[in-house]
MIROKE-134354 format. One record per atom (N, C-alpha, C): residue in one letter; x negated, z, y negated. Coordinates in steps of 0.02 Angstrom, whole numbers, plus 50000, padded with zeros to 5 digits. Example, Ala and Ser with C-alpha at 12.3 -4.5 7.8 and 13.67 -1.06 7.14 Angstrom:
2
A493405039050284A493855039050225A493405039050165S493585035450112S493165035750053S493555039449998
***
This chain:
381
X483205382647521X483155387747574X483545385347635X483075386647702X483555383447766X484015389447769X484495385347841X484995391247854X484635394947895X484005394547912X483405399747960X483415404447921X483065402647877X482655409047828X483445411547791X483945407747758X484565415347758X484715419547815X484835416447859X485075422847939X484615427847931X484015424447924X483225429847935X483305435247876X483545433647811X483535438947751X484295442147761X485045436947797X485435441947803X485465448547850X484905446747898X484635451447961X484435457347940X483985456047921X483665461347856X483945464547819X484245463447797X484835467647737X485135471447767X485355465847827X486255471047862X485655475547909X485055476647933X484725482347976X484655484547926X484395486647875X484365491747826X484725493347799X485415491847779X486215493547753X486595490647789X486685494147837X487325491447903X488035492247848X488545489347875X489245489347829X489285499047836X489685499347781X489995506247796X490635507547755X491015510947777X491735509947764X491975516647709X492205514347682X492465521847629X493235522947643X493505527347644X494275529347686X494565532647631X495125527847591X495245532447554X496215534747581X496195541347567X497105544047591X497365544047533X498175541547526X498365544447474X499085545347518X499425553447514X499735555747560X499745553347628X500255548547679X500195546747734X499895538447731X499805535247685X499145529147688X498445530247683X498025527747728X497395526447727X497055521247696X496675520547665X496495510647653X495625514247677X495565509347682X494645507447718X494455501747676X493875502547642X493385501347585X492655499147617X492735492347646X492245490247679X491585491647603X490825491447631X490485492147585X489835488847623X489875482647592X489345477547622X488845476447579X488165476147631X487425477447643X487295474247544X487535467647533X487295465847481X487445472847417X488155475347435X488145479747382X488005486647379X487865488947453X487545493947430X486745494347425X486395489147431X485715486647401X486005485047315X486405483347283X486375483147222X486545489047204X486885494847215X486875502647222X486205504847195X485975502947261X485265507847264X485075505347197X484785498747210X484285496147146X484645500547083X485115499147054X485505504747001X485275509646974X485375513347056X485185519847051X484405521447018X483915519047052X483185516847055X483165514246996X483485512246944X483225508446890X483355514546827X484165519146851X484465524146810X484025531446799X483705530346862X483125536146878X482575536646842X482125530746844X481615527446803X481645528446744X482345525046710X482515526146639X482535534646621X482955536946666X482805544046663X482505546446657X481745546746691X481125548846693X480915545846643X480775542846611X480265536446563X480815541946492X481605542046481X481725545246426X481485552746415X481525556446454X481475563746490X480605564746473X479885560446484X479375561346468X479375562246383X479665555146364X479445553946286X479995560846235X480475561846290X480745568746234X480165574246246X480065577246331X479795580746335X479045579146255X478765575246282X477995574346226X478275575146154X479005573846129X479275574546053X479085583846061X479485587046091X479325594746115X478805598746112X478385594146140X477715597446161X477345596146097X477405590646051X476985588745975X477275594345946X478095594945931X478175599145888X478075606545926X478055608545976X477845616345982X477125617745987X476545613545961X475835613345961X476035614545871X476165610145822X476235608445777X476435616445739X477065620745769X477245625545768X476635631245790X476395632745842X475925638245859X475475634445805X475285629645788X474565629545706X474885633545666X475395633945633X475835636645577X475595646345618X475985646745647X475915653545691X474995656445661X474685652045698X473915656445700X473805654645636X473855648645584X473805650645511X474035655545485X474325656845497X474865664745474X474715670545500X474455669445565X474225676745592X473345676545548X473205672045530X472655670045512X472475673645432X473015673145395X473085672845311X473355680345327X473665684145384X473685691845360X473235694945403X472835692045443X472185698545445X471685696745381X471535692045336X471505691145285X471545694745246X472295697545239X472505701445182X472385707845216X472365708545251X472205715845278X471525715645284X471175714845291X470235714545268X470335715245210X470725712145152X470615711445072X470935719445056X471435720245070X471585726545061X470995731445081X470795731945131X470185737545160X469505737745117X469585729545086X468925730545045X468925731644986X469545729144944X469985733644904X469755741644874X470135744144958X470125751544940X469455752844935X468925751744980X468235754244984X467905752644922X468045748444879X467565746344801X468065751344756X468805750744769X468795757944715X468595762944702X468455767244778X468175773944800X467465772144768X467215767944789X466405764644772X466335766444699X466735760344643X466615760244586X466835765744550X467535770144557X467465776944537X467115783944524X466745783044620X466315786944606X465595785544594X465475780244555X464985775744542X464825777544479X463835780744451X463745781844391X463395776744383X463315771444398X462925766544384X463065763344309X462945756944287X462965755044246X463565752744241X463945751844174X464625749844153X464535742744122X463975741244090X463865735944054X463775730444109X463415731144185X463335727344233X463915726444271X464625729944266X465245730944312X465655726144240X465445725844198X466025723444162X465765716044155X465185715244164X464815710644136X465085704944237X465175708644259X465265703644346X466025702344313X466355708944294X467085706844309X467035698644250X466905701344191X466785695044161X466615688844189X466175686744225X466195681244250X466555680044300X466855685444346X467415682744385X467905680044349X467935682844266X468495681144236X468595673544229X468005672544207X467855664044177X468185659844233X467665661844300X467885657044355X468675656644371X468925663444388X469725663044378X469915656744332X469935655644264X469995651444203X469995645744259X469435644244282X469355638344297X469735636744372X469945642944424X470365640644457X471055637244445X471155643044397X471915641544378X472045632244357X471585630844320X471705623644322X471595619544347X471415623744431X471435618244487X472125617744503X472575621044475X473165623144518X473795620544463X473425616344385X474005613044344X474345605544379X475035608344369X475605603144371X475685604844465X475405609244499X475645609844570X476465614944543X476955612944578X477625618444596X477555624244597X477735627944554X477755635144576X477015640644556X476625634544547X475935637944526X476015645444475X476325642544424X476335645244351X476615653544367X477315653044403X477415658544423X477055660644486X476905660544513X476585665244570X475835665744545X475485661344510X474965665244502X474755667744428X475595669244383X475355674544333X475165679644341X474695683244302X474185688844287X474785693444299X474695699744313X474685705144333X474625710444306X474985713144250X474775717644183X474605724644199X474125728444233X474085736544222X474505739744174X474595745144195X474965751344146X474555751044095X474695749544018X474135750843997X474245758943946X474735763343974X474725770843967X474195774644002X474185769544064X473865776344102X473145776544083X472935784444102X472385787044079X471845789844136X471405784044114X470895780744172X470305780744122X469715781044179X469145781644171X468725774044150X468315773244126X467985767444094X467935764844201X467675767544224X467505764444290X468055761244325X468645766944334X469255766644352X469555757744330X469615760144263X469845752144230X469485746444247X468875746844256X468565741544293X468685739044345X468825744744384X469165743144460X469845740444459X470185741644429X470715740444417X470965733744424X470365730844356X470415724044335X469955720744395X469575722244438X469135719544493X469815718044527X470155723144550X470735723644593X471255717944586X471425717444517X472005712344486X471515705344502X471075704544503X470715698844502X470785695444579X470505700744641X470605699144691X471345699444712X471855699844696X472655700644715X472595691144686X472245689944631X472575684244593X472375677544629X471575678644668X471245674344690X471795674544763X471925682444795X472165678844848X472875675444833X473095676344807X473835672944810X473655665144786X473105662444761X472805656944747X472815654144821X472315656844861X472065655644930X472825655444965X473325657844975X473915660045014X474375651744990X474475650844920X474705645244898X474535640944913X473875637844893X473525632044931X473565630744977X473335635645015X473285635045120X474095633745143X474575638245120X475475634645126X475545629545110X475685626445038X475775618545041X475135614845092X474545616045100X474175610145143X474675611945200X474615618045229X474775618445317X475645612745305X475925614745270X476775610645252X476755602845275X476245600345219X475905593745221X475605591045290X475155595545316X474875593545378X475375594645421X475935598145431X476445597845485X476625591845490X476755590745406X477205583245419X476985577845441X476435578445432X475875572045432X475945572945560X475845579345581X475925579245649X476335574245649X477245579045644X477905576845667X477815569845652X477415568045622X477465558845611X477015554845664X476745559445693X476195556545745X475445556745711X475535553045669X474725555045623X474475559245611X473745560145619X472965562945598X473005565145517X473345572445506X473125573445443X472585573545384X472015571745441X471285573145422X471275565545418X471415561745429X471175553345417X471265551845344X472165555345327X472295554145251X471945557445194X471735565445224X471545568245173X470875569645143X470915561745096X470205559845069X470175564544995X469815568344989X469995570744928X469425568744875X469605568844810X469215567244750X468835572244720X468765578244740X468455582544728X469015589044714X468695594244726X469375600644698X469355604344653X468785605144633X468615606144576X468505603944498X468355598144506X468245594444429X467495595044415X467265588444369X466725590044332X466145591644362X465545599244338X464965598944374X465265602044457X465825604144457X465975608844516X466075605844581X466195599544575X466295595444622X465655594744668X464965597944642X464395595644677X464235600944710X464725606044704X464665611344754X465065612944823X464785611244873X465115611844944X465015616044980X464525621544935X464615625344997X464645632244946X464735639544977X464905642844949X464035647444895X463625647144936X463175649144870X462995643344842X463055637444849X463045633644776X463485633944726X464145635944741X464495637544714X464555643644667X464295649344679X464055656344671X463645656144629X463285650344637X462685647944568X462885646244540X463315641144529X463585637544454X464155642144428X464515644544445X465095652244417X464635658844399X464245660344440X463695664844424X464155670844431X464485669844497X464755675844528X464645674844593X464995683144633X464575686244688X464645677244761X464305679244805X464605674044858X465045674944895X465405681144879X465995681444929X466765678644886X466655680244822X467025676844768X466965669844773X466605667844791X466515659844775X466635657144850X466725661244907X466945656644974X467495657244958X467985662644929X468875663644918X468865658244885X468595654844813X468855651844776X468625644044817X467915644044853X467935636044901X468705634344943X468675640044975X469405639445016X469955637244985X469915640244938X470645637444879X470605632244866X470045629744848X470045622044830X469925617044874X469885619444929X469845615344989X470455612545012X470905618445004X471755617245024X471985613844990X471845614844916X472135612244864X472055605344838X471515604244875X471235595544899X471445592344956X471595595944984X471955592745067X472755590545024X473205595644998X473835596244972X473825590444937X473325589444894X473325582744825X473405578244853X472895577544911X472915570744944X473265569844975X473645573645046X474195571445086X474855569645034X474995574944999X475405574144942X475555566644915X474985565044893X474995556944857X475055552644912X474805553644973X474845547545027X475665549745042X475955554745071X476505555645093X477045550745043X476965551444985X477265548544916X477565541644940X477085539544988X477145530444990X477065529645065X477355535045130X477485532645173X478335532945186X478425531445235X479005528545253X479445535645296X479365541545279X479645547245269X480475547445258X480865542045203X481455543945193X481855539945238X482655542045212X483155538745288X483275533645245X483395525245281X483815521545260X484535522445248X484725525045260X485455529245260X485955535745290X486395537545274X486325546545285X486895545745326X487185539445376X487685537445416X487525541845488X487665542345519X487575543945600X487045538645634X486555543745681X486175537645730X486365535345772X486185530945807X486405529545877X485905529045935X485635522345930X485505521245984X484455522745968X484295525546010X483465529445965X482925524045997X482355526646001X481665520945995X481685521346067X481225516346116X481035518146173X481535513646221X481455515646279X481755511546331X482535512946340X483025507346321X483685508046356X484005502546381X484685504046391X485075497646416X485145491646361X485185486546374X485375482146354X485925479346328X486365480446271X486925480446278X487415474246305X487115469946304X487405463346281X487285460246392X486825461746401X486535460746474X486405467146541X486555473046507X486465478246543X485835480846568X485205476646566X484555477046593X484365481246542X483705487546579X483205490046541X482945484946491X482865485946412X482315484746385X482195489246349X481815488046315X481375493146247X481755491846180X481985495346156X482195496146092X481725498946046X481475492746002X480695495645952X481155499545879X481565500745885X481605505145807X482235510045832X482575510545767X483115515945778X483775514945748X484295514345770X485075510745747X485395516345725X485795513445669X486225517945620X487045515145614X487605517545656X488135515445647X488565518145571X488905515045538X489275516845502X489635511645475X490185510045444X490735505345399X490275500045353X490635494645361X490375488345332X490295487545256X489495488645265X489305486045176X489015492245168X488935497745192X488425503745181X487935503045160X487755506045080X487175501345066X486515507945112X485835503045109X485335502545142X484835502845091X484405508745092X483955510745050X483285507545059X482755507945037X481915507945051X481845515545068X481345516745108X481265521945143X480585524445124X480035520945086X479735522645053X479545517645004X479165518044939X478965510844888X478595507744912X478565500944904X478245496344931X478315487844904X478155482044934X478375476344906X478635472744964X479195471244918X479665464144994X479155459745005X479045460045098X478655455145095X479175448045154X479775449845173X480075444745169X480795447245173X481315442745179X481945441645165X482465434545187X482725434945225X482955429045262X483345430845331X483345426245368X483675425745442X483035427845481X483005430845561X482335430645586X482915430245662X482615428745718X482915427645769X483165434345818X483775435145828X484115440845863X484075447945814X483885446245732X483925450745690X484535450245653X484675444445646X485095440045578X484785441945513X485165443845477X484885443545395X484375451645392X483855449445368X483315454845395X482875454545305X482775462645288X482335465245260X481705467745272X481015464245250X480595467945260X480195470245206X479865475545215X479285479645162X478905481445194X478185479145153X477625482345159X477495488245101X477135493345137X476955498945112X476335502045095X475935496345099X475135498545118X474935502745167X474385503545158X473885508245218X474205504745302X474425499445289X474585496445363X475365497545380X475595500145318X476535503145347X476835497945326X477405496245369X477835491345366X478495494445403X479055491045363X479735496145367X480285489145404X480575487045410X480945481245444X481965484445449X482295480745404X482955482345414X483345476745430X483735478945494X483785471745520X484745472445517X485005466245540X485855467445541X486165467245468X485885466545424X486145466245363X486855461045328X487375463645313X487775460145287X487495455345225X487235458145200X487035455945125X486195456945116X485825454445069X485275457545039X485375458644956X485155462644940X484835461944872X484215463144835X483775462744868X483105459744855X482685453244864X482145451644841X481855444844838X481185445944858X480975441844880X480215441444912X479765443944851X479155448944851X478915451144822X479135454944755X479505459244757X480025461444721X479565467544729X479445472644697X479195480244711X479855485044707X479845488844746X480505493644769X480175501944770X480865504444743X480395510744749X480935513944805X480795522544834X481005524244900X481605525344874X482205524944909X482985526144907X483185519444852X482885514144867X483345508344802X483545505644845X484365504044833X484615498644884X484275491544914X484305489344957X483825483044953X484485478645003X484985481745033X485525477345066X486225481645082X486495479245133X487165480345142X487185479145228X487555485945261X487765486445340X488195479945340X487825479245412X488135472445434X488415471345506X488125465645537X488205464245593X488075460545637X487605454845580X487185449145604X486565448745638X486535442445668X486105443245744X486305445545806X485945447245845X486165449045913X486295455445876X487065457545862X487205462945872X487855463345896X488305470145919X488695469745957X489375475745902X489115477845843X489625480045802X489185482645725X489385485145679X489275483745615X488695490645636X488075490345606X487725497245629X486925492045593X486435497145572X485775494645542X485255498745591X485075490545610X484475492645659X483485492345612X483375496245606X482665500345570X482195502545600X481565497645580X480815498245625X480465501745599X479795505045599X479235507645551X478665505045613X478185499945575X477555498245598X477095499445564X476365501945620X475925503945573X475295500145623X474915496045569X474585494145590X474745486645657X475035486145637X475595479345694X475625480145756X476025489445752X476315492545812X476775496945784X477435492945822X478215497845816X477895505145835X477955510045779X478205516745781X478935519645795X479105525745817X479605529045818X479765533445768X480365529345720X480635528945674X480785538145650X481025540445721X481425546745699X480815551945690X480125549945721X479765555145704X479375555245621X479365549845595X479555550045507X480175553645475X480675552945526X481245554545480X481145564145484X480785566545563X480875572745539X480125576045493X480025570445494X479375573045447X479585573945365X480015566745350X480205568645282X480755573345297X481135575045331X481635581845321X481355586845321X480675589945365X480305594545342X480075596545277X479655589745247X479565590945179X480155591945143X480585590545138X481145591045101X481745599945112X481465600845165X481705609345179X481375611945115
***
C-alpha cells in the first residue's frame, strides 16, 4: 500500500469519525480521553455485530415460542374438541333412555344389539393390552344390581355402561397420541412422518378403514363403529410414535447445568461470531456422560477441535456426538442402550474449561439439542 492510498483511507475515517474527547472530573482534576477515528469505527463495528447477534438470538427464541404456543393451542382445541364430544354423548345418552324406556318394541332385538356391542367391546379392550393405565380406567362399571328396573330400563342401562366404556377408550387413546405428538413438535419433527402404524386392530379388522366396513365385520350400529375407528386410530398413532420415540435421542447426557446453547455466539477463544452446532454442559471433572438414546458406536477417538469424542448412531438418520471427553468407555460398534455411560467430563480439544459439548444430527444436519431435551422432559412429566 502507497503512502497515497493510506492518507486517502486516513481522510476517510477521520471525515466520518472526527477525534472526540471524553472529559472525565474526579473532584478538582479533569483528564480528556482523546477517542480516535480508528476506535471509534471499532466501537461501531461491535456494536453492529452485538445487535445482529441480538437479533439472529431474539428470532430463533422468539420461533422456540411460537412452536411451542402452536403446539399448546393443538392440545387446547383437542380438548375443547373431546368435551363437546362428551357433551353430544351425554345428550344422546339421555335421549335413547327416554327412547328405550318408553319403547314397546322388541326386547329380544335390544338385547340382541347390546350383545354385539358386547363382543366388539371384547375386542377393543385388547387393543388397549399392555398400554399404562389401560386396565384401570377402562374397567367395567357395575350397575346397582338391587335396583328395580324394567327389562327395557336394564337394557339401557347396560347400552349406557357400554357407551361411558367406549368413550373413556376414545378419551385414552386420543391423550397418549396428542402427549406423543407434542413431543414429536417440541423436537421439530412431523408426527405424521413417524406414525406408520401396523394396523389397530388385529387380524380380519385391520381391513377395515373406514367406519361402515367396520360396522359390517362387528355387526354393530355405524355410529358404534366410528367411536371404536377413532380409538384405534389413536391407539395406532400412540404404538407407533411410542416405539420410534423409544430410540430417539430424547434423553440428557447429563443432569449438570447448561451453558452455552445451539445457534450463533461468541467465540470464546477469538471473540468473533460463530455458530455453535450443539449444546454445552458445565460441571466437575469425570462426570460420567450417558447415551441419550440406544444406538451403535459408530466412532471413538480424537477428531479435530473436539479432542476425545463419542459418537452414536441411532437409526432413522439420528446421530448423537459427545465431544470434550476426559475418558471413553466404549468401543467402536459396541450397542448402547439410553442412559449407559459411554465417557467421562473433560476438557480436551479446543476447549476453554472442563464442560461436555453435545450434538444431535439428523439426516447430516446439526439439530438443536435442547429442543429433544424438552421433548423428552415432556414425555417424562
Amino acid at each position: 500500500m502507497t503512502a497515497e492510498d493510506t492518507s486517502i483511507r486516513t481522510t476517510w475515517l477521520s471525515r466520518r469519525f472526527p477525534v472526540r474527547y471524553l472529559y472525565l472530573r474526579t473532584g478538582e482534576d479533569v483528564q480528556a480521553v482523546a477517542l480516535r477515528p480508528w476506535q471509534q469505527a471499532l466501537g461501531l463495528l461491535g456494536a453492529v455485530v452485538f445487535g445482529l447477534w441480538t437479533v439472529i438470538a431474539s428470532a430463533g427464541f422468539t420461533l422456540d415460542l411460537l412452536t411451542l404456543t402452536r403446539s399448546d393451542q393443538s392440545v387446547n382445541r383437542a380438548r375443547a374438541a373431546a368435551e363437546r364430544v362428551n357433551a353430544d354423548l351425554r345428550a344422546r345418552l339421555d335421549t335413547a333412555v327416554v327412547r328405550m324406556t318408553a319403547s314397546t318394541g322388541s326386547l329380544d332385538e335390544l338385547a340382541q344389539m347390546v350383545e354385539r356391542r358386547h363382543v366388539a367391546l371384547g375386542q377393543v379392550m385388547t387393543m388397549f393390552q399392555g398400554v399404562e393405565g389401560a386396565d384401570e380406567t377402562l374397567r367395567p362399571q357395575v350397575s346397582d344390581p338391587d335396583a328395580i328396573l324394567t327389562p327395557q330400563q336394564r337394557i339401557a342401562g347396560v347400552r349406557m355402561d357400554q357407551e361411558r366404556l367406549i368413550d373413556r377408550a376414545e378419551r385414552l387413546a386420543q391423550t397418549r397420541a396428542e402427549r406423543l405428538r407434542l413431543a414429536f413438535r417440541l423436537a421439530g419433527l412431523n408426527p405424521a412422518a413417524y406414525a406408520v402404524r401396523d394396523g389397530g386392530l388385529g387380524g380380519p379388522l385391520v381391513e377395515a378403514d373406514d367406519p361402515r366396513a367396520l360396522a359390517a365385520i362387528l355387526d354393530v350400529d355405524e355410529a358404534f363403529a366410528t367411536r371404536i375407528l377413532r380409538a384405534s386410530e389413536d391407539l395406532g398413532d400412540m404404538r407407533a410414535l411410542s416405539r420410534v420415540s423409544a430410540g430417539l435421542p430424547f434423553a440428557r447426557p447429563t443432569t449438570v447445568r447448561t451453558t452455552s446453547g445451539f445457534g450463533l455466539r461468541f467465540d470464546p477463544f477469538n471473540a468473533r461470531p460463530a455458530y455453535h452446532q450443539g449444546q454445552d454442559f458445565a460441571g466437575p471433572l469425570n462426570t460420567p456422560i450417558g447415551a441419550t438414546a440406544p444406538g451403535i458406536v459408530s466412532f471413538v477417538g480424537v477428531r479435530s477441535g473436539y479432542g476425545n469424542t463419542v459418537e452414536i448412531d441411532h437409526g432413522r438418520g439420528f446421530k448423537t456426538r459427545y465431544a470434550h471427553l476426559n475418558a471413553t468407555s466404549v468401543r467402536v460398534g459396541q450397542r448402547v442402550t439410553v442412559g449407559q455411560t459411554i465417557g467421562a467430563m473433560g476438557s480436551t480439544g479446543r476447549s476453554t474449561g472442563v464442560h461436555l459439548h453435545y450434538e444431535v444430527w439428523m439426516d447430516g444436519r446439526p439439530q438443536n439439542p435442547a429442543r429433544f431435551m424438552r421433548a423428552g422432559d415432556h414425555l417424562v412429566q
